[in-house]
PAGUGU-664245 format. One record per atom (N, C-alpha, C): residue in one letter; y, z, x. Coordinates in steps of 0.05 Angstrom, whole numbers, padded with zeros to 5 digits, always signed. Atoms other than C-alpha are relative to their C-alpha. Layout:
<nodes>
AYZX/...
</nodes>
This chain:
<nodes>
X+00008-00024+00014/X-01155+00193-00260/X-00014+00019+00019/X+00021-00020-00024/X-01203+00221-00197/X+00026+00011+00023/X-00029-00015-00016/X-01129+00231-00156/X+00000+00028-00004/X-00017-00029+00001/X-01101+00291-00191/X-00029+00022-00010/X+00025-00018-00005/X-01172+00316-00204/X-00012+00016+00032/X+00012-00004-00026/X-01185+00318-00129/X+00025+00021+00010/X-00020-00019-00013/X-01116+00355-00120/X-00009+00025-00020/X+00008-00020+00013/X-01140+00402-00175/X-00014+00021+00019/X+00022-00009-00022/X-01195+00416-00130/X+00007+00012+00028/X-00008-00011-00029/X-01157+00424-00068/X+00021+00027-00006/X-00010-00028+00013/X-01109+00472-00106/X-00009+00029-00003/X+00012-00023+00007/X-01164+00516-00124/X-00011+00014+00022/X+00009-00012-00030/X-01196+00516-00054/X+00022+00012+00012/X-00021-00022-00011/X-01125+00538-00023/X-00002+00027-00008/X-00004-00020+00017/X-01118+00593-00074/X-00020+00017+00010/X+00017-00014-00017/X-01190+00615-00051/X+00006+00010+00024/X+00000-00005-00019/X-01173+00610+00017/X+00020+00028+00006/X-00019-00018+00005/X-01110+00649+00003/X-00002+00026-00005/X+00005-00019+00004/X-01145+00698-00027/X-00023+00015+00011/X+00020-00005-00024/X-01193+00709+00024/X+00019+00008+00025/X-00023-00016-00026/X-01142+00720+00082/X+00019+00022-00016/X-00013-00025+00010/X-01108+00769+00035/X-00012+00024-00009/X+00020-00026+00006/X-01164+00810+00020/X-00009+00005+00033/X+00006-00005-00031/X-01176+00803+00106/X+00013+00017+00008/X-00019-00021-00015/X-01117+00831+00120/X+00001+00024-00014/X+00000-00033+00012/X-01113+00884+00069/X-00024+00014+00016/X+00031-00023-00001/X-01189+00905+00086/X+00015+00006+00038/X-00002-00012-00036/X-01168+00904+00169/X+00024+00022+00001/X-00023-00020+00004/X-01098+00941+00145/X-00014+00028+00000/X+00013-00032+00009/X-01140+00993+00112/X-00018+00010+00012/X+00022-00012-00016/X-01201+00997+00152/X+00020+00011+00025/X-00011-00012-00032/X-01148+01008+00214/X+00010+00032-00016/X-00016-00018+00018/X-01112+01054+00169/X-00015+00025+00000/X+00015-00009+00000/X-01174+01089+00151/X-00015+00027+00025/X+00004-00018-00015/X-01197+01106+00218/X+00014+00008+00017/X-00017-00014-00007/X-01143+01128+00241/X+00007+00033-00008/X+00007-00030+00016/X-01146+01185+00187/X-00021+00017+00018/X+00034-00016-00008/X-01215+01197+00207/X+00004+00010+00029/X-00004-00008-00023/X-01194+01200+00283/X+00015+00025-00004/X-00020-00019+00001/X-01137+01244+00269/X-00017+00031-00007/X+00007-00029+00016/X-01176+01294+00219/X-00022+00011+00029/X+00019+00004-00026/X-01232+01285+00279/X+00008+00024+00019/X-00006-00017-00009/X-01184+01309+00334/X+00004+00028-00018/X-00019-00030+00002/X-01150+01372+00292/X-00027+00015-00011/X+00020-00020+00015/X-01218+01397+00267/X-00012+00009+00033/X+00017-00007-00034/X-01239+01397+00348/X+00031+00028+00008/X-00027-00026-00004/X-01169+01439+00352/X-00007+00021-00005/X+00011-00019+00001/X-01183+01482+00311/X-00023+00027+00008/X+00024-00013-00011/X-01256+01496+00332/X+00004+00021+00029/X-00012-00003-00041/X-01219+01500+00408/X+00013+00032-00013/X-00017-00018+00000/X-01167+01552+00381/X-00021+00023-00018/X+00021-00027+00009/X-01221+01606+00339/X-00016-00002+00026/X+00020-00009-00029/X-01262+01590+00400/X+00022+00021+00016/X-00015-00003-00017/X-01205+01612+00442/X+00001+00028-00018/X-00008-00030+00013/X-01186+01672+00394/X-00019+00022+00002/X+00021-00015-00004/X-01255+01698+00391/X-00005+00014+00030/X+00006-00007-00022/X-01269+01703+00460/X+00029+00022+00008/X-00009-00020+00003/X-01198+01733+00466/X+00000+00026-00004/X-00005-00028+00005/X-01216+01790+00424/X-00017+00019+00008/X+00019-00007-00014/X-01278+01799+00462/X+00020+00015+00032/X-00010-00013-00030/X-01225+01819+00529/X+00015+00033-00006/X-00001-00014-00002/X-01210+01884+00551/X+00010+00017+00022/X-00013-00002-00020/X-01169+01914+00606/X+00005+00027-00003/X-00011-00026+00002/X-01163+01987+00623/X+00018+00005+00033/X-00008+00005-00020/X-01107+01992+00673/X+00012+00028+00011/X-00002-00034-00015/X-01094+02053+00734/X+00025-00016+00012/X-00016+00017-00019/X-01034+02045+00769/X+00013+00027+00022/X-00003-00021-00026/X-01015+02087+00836/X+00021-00015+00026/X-00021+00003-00026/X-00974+02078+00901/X-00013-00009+00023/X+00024+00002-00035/X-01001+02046+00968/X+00016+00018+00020/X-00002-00022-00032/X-00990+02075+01038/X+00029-00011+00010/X-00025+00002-00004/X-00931+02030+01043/X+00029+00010-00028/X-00024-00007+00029/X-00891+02052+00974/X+00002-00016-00025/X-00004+00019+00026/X-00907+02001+00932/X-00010+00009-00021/X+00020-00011+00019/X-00932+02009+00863/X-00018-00020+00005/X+00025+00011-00009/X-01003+01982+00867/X-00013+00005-00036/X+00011+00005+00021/X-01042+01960+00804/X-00037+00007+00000/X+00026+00012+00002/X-01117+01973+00785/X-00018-00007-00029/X+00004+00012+00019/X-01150+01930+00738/X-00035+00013-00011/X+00027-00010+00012/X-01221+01950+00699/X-00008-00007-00019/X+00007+00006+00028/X-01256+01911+00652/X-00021+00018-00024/X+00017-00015+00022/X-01283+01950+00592/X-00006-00016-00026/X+00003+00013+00018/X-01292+01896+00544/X-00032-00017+00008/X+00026+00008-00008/X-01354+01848+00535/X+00001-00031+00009/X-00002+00020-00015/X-01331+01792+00574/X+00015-00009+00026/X-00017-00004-00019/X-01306+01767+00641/X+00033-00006+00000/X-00030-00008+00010/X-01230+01766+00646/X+00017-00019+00034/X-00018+00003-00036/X-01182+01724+00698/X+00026+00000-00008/X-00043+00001+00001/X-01109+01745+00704/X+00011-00013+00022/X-00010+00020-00007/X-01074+01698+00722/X+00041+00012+00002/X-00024-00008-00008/X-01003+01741+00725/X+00012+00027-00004/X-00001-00036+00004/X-00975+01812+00729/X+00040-00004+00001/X-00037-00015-00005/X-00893+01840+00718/X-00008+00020-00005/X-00009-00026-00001/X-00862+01896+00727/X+00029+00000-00007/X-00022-00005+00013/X-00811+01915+00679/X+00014+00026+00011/X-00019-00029+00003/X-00750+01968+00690/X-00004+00020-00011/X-00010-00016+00021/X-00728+02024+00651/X+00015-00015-00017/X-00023+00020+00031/X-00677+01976+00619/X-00020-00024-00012/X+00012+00014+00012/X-00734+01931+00608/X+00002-00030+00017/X-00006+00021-00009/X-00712+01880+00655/X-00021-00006+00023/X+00024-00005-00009/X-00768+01846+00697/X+00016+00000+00030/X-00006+00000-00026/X-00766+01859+00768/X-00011-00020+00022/X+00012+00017-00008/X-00818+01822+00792/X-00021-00008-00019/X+00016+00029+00011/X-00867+01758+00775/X-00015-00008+00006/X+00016+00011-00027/X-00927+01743+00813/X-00022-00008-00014/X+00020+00021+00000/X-00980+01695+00801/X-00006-00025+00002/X+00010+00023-00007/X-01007+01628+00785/X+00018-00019-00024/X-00004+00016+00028/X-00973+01571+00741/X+00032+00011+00000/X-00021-00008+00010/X-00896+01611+00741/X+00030-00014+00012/X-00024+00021-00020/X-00826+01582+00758/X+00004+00015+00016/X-00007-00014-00028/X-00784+01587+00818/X+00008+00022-00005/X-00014-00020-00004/X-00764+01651+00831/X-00023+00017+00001/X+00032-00016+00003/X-00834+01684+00817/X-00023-00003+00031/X+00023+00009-00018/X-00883+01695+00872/X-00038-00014-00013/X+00030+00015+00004/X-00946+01645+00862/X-00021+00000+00023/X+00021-00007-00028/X-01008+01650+00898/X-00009+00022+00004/X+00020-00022-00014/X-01056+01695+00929/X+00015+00031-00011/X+00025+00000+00009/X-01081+01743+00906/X-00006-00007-00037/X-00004+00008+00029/X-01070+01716+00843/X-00016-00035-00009/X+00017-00026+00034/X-01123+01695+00792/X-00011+00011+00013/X+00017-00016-00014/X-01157+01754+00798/X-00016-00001-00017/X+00023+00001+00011/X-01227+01744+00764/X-00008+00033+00003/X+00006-00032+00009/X-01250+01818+00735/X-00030-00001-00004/X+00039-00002+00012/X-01337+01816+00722/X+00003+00022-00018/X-00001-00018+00013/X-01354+01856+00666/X-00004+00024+00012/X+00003-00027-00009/X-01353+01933+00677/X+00004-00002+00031/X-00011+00002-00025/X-01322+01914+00743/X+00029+00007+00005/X-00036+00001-00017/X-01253+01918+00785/X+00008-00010+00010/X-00018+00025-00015/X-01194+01878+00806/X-00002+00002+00023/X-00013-00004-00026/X-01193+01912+00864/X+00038+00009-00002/X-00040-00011+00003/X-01116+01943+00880/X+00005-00024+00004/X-00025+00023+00000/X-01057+01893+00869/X+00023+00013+00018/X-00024-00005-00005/X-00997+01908+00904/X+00020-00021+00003/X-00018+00009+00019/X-00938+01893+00866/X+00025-00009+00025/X-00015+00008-00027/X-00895+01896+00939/X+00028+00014-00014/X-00017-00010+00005/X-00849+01934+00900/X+00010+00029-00003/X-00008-00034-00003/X-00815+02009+00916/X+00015+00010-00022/X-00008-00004+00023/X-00803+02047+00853/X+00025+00024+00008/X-00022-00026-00002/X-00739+02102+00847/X-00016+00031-00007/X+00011-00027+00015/X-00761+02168+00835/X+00010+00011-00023/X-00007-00002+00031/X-00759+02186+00761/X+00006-00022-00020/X+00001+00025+00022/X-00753+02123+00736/X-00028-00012-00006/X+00027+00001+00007/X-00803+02100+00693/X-00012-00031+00001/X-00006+00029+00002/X-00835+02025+00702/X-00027-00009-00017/X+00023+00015+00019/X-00882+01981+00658/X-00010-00022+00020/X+00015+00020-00007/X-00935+01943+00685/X-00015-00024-00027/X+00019+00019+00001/X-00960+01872+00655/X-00016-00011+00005/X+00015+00028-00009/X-01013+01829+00665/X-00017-00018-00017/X+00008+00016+00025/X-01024+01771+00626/X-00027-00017+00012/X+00022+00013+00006/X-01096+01736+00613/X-00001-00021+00007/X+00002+00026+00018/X-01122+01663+00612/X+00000-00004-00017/X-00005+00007+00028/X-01132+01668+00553/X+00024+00006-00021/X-00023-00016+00010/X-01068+01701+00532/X+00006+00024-00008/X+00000-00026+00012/X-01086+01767+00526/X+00028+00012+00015/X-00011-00021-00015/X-01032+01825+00553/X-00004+00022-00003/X+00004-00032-00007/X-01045+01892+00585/X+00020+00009+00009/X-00024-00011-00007/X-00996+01939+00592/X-00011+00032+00017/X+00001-00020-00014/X-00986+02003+00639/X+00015+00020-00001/X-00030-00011-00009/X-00933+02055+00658/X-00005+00012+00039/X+00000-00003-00036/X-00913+02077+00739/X+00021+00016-00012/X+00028-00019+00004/X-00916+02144+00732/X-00020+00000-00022/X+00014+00003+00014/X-00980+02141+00693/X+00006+00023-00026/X+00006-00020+00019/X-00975+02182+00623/X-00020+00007-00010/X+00030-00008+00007/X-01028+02231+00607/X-00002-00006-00035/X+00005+00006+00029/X-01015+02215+00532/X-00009-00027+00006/X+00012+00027+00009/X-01024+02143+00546/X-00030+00002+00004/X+00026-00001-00003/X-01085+02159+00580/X-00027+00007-00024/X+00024-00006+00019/X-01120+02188+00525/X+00013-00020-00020/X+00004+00025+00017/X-01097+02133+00474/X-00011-00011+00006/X+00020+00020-00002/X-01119+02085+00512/X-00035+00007-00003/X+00020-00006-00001/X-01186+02120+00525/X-00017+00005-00037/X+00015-00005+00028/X-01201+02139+00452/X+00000-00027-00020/X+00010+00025+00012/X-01197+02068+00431/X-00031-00024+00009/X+00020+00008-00011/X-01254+02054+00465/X-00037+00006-00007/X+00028+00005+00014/X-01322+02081+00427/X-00016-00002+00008/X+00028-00003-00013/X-01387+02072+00433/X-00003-00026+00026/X+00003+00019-00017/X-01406+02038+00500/X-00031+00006+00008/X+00022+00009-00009/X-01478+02011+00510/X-00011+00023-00024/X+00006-00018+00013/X-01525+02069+00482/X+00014+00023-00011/X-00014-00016-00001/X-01475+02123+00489/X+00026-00004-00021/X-00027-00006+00012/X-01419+02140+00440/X+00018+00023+00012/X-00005-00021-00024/X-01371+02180+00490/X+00023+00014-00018/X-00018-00003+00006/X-01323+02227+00457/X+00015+00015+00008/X-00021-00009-00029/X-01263+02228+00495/X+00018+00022-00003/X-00015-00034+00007/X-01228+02291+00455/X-00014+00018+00025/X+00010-00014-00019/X-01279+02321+00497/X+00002-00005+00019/X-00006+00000-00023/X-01261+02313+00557/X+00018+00019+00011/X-00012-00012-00018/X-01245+02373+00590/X-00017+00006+00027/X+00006-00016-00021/X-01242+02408+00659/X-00002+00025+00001/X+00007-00024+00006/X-01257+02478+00671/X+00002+00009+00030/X-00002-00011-00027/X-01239+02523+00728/X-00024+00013+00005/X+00020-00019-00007/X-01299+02553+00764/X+00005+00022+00021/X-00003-00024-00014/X-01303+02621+00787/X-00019+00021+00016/X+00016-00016-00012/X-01344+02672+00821/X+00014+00035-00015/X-00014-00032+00018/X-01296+02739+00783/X-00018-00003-00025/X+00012+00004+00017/X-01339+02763+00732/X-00022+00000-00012/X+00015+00013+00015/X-01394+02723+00722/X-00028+00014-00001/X+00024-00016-00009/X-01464+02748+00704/X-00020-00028+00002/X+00010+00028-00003/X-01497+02683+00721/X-00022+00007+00016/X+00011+00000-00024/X-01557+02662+00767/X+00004-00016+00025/X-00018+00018-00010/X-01517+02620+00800/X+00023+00014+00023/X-00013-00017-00001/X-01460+02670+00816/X+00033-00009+00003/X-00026+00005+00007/X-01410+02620+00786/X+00009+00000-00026/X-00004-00002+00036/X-01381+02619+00715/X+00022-00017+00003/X-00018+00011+00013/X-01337+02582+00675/X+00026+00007-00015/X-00021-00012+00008/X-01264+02595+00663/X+00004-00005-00034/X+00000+00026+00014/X-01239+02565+00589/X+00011-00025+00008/X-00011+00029-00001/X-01217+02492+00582/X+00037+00003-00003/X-00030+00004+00007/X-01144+02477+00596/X+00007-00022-00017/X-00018+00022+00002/X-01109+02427+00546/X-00032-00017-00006/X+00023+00024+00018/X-01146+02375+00491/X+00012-00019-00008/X-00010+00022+00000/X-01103+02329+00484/X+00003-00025+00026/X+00002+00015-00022/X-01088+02300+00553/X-00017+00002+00034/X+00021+00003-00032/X-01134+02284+00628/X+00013+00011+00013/X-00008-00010-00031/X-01082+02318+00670/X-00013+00026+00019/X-00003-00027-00008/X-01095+02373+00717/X+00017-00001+00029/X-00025-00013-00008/X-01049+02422+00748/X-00016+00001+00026/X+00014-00002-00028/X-01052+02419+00829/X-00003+00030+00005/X+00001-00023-00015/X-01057+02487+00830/X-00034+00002-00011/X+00025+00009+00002/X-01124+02474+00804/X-00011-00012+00014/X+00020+00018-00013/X-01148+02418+00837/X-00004+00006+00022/X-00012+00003-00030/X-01125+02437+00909/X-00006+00038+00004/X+00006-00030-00010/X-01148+02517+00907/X-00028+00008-00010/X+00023-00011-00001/X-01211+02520+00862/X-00021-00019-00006/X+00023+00031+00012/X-01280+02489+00849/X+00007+00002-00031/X-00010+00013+00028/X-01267+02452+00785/X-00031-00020-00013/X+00021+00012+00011/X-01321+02426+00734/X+00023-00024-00028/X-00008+00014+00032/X-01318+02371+00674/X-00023+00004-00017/X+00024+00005+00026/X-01354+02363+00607/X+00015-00020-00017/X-00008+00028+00016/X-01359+02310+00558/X-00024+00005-00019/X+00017+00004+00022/X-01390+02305+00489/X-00017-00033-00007/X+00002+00032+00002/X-01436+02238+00483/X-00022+00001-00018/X+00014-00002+00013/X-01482+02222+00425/X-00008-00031+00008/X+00023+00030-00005/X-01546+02170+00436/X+00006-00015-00026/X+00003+00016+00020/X-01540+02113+00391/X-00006-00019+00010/X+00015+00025-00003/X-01592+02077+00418/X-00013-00018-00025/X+00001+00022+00021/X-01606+02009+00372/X-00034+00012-00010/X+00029+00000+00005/X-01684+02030+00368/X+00005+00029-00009/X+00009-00024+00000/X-01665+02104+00358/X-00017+00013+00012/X+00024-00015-00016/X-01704+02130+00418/X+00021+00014+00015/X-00007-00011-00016/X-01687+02187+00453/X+00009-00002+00025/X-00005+00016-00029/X-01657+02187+00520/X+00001+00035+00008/X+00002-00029-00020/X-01671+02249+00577/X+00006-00005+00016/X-00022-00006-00022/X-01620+02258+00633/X-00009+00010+00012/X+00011-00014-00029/X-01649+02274+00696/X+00019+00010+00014/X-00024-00013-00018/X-01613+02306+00752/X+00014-00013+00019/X-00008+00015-00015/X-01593+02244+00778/X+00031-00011-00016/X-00022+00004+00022/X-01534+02239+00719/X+00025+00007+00013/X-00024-00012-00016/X-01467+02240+00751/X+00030-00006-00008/X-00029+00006+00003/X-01391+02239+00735/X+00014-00005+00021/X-00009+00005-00024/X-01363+02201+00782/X+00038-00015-00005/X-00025+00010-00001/X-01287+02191+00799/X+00014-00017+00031/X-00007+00024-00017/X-01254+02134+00838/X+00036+00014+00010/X-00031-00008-00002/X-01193+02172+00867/X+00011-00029+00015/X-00013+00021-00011/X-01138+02110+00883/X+00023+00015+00021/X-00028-00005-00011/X-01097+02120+00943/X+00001-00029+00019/X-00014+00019-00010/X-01057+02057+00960/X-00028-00020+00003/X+00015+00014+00006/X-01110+02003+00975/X-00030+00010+00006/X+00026-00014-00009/X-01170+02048+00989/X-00012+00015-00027/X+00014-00017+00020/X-01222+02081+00931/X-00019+00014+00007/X+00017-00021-00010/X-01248+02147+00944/X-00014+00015-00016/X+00014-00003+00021/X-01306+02161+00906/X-00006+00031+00005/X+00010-00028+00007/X-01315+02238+00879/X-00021-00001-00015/X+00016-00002+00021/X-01378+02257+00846/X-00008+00032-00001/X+00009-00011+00007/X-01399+02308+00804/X-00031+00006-00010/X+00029+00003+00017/X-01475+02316+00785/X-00003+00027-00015/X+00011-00010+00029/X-01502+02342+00721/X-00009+00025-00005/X+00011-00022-00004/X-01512+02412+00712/X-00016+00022-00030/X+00003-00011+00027/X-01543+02463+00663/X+00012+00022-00004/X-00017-00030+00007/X-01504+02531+00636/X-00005+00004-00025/X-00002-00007+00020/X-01507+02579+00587/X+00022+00010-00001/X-00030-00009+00004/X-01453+02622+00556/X+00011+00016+00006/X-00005-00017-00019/X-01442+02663+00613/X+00001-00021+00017/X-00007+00014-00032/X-01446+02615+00672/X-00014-00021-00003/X+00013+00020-00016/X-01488+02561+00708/X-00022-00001+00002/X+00026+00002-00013/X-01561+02555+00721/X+00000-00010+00030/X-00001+00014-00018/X-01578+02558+00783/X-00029-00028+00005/X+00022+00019+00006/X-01636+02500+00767/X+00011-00021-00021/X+00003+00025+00010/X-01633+02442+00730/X-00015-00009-00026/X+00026-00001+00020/X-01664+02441+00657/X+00006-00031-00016/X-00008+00028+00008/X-01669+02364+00642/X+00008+00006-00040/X-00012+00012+00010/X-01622+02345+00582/X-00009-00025-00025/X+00011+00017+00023/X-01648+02311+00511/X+00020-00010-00019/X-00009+00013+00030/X-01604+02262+00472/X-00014-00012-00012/X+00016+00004+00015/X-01635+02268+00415/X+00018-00018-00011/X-00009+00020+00006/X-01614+02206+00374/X+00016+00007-00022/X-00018-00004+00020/X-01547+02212+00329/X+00002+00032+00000/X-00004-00036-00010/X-01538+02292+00359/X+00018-00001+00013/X-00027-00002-00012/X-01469+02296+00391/X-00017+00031+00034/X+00007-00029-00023/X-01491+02345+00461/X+00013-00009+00021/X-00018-00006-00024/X-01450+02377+00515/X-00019-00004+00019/X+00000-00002-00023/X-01454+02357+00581/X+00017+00012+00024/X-00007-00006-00019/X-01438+02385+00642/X+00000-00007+00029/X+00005+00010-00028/X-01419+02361+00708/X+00011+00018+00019/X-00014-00023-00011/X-01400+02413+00759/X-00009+00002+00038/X+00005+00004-00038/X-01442+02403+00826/X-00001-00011+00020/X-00012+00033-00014/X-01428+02367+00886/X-00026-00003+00025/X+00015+00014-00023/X-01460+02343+00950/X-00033-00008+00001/X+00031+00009-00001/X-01535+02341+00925/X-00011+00005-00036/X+00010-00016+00032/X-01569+02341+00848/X-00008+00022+00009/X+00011-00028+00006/X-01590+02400+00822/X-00028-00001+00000/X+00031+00005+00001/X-01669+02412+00831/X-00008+00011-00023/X+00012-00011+00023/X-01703+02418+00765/X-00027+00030+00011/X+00020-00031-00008/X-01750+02487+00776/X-00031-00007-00004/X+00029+00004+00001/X-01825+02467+00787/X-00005-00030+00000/X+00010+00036-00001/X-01813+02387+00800/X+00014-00002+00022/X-00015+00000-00024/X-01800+02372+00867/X+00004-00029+00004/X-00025+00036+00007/X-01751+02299+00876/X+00014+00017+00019/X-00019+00002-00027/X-01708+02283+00944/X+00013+00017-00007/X-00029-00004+00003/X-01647+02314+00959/X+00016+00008-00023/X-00005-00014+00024/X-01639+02362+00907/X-00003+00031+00015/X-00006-00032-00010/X-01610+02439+00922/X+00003+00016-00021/X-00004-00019+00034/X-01605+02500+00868/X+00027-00010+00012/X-00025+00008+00001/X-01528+02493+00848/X+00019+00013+00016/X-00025+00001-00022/X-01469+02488+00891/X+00023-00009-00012/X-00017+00003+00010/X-01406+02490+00857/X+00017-00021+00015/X-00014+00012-00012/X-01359+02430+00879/X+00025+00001-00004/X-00023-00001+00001/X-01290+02428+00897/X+00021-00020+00005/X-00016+00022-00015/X-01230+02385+00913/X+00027+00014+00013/X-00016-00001-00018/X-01179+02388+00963/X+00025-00018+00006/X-00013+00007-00004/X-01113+02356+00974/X+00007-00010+00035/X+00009+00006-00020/X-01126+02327+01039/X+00031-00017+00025/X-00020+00015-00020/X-01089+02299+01108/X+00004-00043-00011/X-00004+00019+00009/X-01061+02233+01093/X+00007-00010-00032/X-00002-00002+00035/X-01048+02242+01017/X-00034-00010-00011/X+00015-00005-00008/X-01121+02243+01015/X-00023+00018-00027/X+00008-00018+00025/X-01170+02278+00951/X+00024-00005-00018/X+00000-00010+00036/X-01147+02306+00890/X+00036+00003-00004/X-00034-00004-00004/X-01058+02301+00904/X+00013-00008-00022/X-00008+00005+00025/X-01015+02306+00856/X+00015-00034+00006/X-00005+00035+00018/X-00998+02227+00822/X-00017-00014+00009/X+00031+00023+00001/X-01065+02203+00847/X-00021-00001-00025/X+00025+00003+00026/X-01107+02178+00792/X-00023-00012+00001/X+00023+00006-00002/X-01180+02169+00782/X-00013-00004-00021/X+00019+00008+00015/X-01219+02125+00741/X-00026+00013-00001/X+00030-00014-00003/X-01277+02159+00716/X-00026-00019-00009/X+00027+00009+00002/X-01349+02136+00712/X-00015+00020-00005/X+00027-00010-00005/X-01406+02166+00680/X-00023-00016-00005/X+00034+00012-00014/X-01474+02150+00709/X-00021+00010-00013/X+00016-00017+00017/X-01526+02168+00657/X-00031-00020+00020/X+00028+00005-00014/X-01604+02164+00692/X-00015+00015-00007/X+00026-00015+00012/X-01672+02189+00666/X-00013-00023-00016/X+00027+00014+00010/X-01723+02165+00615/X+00014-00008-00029/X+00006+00004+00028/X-01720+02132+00550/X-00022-00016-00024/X+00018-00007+00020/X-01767+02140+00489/X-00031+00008+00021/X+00026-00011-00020/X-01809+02176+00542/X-00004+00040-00006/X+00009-00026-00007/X-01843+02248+00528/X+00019+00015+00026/X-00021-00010-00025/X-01795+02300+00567/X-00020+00008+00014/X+00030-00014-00018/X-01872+02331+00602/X+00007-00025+00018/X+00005+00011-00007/X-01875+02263+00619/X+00022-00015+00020/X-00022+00006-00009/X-01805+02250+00648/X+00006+00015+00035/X-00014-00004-00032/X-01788+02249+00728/X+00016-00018+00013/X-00019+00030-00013/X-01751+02213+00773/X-00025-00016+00011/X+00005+00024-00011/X-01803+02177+00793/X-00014-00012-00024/X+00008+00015+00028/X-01825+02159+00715/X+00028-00013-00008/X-00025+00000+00024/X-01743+02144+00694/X+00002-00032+00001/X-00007+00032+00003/X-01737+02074+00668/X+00032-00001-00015/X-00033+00006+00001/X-01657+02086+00640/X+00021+00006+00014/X-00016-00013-00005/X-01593+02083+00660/X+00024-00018-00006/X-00027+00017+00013/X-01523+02059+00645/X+00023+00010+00017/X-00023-00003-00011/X-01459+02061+00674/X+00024-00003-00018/X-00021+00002+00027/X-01397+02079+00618/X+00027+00009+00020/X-00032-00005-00001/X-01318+02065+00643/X-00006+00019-00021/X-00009-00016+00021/X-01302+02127+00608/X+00029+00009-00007/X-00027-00009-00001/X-01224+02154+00627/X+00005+00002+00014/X-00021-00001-00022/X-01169+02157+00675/X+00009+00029+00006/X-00010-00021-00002/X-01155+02227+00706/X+00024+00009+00020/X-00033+00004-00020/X-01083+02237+00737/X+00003+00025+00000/X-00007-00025-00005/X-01070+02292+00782/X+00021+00003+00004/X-00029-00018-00001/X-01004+02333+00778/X+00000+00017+00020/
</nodes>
């Protein structure tokens, strides 16, 4: 009678045991199972994070691009970051008229593409690539597209000959930079004259040619002195004033082939007859849109009863079409810069150059001479 009792017993222990390695394996099935999920969801939430990371910074880039001819015929590229972060391109084409690419040059591309030097080209903010040359000789009258694609995948686009309509699109997408809100409608030139004027100066101001596009005509650039203006309103974050000393300058980067020949204009005052021949420092008052004027060359203007270096009453500046293709020739284009310098939330009594604690430097627009 203790026999089939003792198999009873061993019956029931199997069954346990049985059901102990079947609840093992399920739990190791599922726990593997489990974190496997967990790994998976793990990686694709790091994806994600990676790819808005990646997007963000993206929309942070910014590329304003010049493009011109070197000394040997090539088109030649220049790059300019206007955005709020640094930037490496990593590859540039050049499309046809039919759209077909001609050339390929950078880092990472198949055969047939040139790889290597000078390719990436790392941009610093509010900096320059420096010229590219593309090594490629364009036809005359045909029109060509420049690329150059990002690390991050951004693309900038161009044209070879530069269009003055593109120029001002591109430029009017651009807004307030730093304190300054620059507005690029305004942006004209102005022929200066000596017929006429009742000035103390004994130059005056012609009108403005043309509001829509940066070009000017070489019969301008290359026979008379020539001025710019630009409308910019302070929108400093604290709302403090800002006063423009006579150290404020519009400066242009003429490109010829791999060389940049810097023009500057400094800051001038006029009424609605002419020029001052003095210097009457300049108040953006905060959220006030005010004309500036840049018109004189080789030395600031001396404010009248404050004496600061290398400052002359006004001297109208000119440009010249020079030996070597050289200045101001027609299809050379020049990145502009303005250089704002003086005081801010400082008393204008109290404002000199040797009190000025601001200044800024605003990529503002591309000016292509005809």
């Amino acid at each position: 009678m203790r026999i089939p009792r003792l198999k009873s017993r061993r019956k029931g222990v199997a069954g346990i045991i049985a059901a102990v390695l079947m609840f093992t394996m399920l739990f190791t099935v599922g726990a593997g199972y489990f974190l496997y999920v967990n790994q998976a969801n793990t990686v694709y939430t790091k994806a994600l994070l990676a790819r808005a990371g990646g997007i963000s910074s993206q929309a942070e880039e910014a590329l304003s691009l010049a493009t011109g001819i070197t000394p040997g015929g090539h088109i030649s590229v220049y790059a300019n970051d206007t955005g709020g972060i640094g930037i490496n391109i990593t590859s540039l084409y050049v499309l046809g008229p039919s759209g077909a690419t001609l050339v390929c040059m950078g880092v990472g591309l198949p055969s047939g593409c040139a790889n290597g030097a000078p390719f990436p080209v790392w941009v610093n903010v509010g900096g320059g690539s420096g010229l590219i040359d593309t090594g490629y000789a364009p036809v005359s009258g045909d029109v060509y597209t420049i690329k150059v694609v990002t690390q991050r995948g951004s693309v900038f686009s161009a044209t070879y000959p530069t269009a003055a309509t593109s120029l001002a699109a591109r430029a009017l997408s651009s807004g307030a930079i730093g304190d300054l809100y620059l507005e690029f409608g305004s942006y004209y030139y102005y022929d200066l004259t000596q017929s006429g004027c009742d000035s103390s100066s004994g130059w005056c101001m012609s009108n403005a040619v043309g509001t829509s596009a940066f070009a000017i005509p070489s019969s301008i650039a290359t026979a008379s002195p020539i001025a710019f203006s630009v409308v910019v309103t302070d929108l400093n974050p604290n709302q403090l004033n800002i006063t423009l000393d006579q150290f404020s300058v519009l400066e242009q980067l003429m490109i010829h082939g791999v060389t940049l020949q810097p023009t500057t204009w400094y800051i001038s005052s006029n009424t609605s007859t002419g020029i001052d021949a003095y210097y009457k420092p300049v108040v953006l008052v905060y959220d006030q849109p005010t004309f500036l004027l840049f018109a004189a060359t080789a030395n600031p203007v001396c404010i009248e009863g404050q004496s600061s270096p290398t400052c002359s009453t006004f001297t109208a500046s000119a440009l010249t079409c020079q030996a070597g293709n050289k200045g101001a020739c027609p299809g050379v284009t020049a990145p502009v810069f303005l250089v704002s310098h003086g005081c801010l939330g400082m008393e204008l009594s109290k404002c000199t150059y040797a009190t000025a604690n601001y200044g800024q430097n605003s990529p503002y627009v591309t000016t292509l001479y005809t």
